[in-house]
NUMITOR-658817 format. One record per residue (C-alpha): z, y, x; residue number from 0; residue in three letters. Coordinates in nm, 2 decimals. Layout:
N
KENU       pz       py       px   pavo   bapa
KENU        Z        Y        X    NUM    Ala
...
//
This chain:
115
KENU       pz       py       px   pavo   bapa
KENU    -0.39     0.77    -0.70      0    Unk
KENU    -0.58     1.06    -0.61      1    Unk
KENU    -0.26     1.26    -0.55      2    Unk
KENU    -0.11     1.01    -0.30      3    Unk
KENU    -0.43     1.05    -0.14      4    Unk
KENU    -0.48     1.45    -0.18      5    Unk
KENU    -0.13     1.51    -0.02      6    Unk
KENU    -0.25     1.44     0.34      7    Unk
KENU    -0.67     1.34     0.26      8    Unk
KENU    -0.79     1.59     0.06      9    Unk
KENU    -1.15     1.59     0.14     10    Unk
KENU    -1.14     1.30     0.37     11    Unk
KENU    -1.30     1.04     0.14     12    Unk
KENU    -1.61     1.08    -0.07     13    Unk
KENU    -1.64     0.78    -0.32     14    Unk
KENU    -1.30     0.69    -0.48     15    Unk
KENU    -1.30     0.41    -0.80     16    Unk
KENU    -1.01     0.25    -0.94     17    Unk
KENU    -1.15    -0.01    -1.19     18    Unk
KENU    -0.97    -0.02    -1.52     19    Unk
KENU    -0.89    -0.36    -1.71     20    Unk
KENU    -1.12    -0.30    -2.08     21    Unk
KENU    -0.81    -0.49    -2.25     22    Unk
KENU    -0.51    -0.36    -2.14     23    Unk
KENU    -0.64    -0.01    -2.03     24    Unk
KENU    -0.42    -0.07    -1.71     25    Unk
KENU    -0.57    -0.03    -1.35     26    Unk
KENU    -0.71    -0.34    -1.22     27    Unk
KENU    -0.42    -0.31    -0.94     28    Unk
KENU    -0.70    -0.24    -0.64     29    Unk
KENU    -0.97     0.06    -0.56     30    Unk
KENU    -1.24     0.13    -0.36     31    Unk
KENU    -1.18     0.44    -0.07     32    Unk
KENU    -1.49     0.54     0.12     33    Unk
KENU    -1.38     0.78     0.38     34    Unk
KENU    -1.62     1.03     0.56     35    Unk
KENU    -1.53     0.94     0.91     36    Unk
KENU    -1.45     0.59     1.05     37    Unk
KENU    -1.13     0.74     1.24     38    Unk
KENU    -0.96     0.84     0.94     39    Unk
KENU    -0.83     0.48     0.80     40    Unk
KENU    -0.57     0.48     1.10     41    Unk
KENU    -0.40     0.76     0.89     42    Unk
KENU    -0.45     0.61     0.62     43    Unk
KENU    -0.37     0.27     0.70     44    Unk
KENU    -0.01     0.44     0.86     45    Unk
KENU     0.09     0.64     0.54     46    Unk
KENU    -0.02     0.40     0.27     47    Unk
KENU    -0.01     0.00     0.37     48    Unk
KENU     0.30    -0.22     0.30     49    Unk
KENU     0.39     0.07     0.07     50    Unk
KENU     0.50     0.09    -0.26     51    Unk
KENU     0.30     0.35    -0.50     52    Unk
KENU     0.50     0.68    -0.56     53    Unk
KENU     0.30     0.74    -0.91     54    Unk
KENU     0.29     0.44    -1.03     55    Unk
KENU     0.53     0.25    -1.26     56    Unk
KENU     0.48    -0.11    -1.08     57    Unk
KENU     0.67    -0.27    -0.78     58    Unk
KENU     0.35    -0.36    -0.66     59    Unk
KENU     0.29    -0.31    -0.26     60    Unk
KENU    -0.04    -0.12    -0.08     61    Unk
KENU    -0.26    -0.34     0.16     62    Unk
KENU    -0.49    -0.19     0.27     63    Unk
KENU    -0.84    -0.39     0.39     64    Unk
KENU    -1.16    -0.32     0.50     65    Unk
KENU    -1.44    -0.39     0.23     66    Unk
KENU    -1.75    -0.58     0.22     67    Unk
KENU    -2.00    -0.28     0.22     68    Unk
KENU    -1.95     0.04     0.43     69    Unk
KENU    -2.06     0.35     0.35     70    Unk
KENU    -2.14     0.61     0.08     71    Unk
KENU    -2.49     0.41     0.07     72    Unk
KENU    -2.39     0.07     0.05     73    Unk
KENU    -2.12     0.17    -0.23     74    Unk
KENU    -2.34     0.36    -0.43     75    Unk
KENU    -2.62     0.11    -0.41     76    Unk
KENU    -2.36    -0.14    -0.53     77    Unk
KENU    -2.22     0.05    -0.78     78    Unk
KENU    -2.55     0.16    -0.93     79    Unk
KENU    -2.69    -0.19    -0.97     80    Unk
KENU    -2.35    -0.33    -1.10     81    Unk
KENU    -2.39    -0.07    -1.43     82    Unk
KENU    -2.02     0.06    -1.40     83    Unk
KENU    -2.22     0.41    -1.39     84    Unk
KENU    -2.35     0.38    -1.65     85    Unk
KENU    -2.00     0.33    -1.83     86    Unk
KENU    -2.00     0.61    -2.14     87    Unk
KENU    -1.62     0.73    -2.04     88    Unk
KENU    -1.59     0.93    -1.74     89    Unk
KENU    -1.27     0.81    -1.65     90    Unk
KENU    -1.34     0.46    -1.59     91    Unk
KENU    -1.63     0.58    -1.40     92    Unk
KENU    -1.63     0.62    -1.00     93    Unk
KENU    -1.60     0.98    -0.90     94    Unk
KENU    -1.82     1.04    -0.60     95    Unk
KENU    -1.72     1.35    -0.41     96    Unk
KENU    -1.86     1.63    -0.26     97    Unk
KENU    -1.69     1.67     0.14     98    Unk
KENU    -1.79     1.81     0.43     99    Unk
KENU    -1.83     1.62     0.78    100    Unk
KENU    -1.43     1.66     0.92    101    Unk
KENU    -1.52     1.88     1.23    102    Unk
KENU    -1.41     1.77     1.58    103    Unk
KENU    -1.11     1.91     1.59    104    Unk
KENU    -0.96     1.73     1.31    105    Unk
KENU    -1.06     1.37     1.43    106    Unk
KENU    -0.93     1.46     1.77    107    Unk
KENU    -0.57     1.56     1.63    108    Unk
KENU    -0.59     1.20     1.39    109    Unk
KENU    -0.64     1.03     1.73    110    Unk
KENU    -0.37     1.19     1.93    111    Unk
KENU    -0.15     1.11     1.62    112    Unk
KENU    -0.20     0.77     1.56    113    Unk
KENU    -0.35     0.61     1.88    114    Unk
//
């Protein structure tokens, strides 16, 4: 997943969790996204929804939605107090990111491309 992502969103998003099914080891077939600035789910939204997965063995298609908590807050409060961090394997664990605020110039050029 993070691949797909890294190819055009590479230190856009901060918080990325794909939950993983305890029985079947599989991916849960959704994940959480936070990005860093509000303006970059237009790109995302473009590239990935009503899309098939590139990396993934499964026909399934991408919707993407907006969630019921925004922000790196709101997630990691959630996520906290549901104990998947405290999970023992790191892989089925969230991976929370360090990025950088995108500067100016980068949300302008998003904007111009997909507004």
């Amino acid at each position: 997943l993070m691949q797909e992502l890294n190819e055009n969103h590479e230190g856009l998003y901060d918080i990325i969790y794909l939950p993983i099914d305890p029985k079947n080891r599989c991916n849960c077939g959704y994940a959480f996204i936070n990005v860093v600035h509000p303006v970059i789910i237009l790109s995302l939204y473009l590239e990935f929804n009503g899309k098939s997965w590139r990396n993934f063995n499964s026909e399934k298609i991408c919707e993407l939605t907006y969630g019921r908590l925004q922000g790196k807050d709101q997630l990691l409060k959630q996520l906290e107090g549901s104990g998947v961090m405290q999970q023992s394997d790191p892989a089925k664990k969230p991976l929370i990111l360090d990025t950088v605020e995108p500067t100016p110039e980068l949300l302008e050029k998003i904007r111009e491309e997909f507004i």
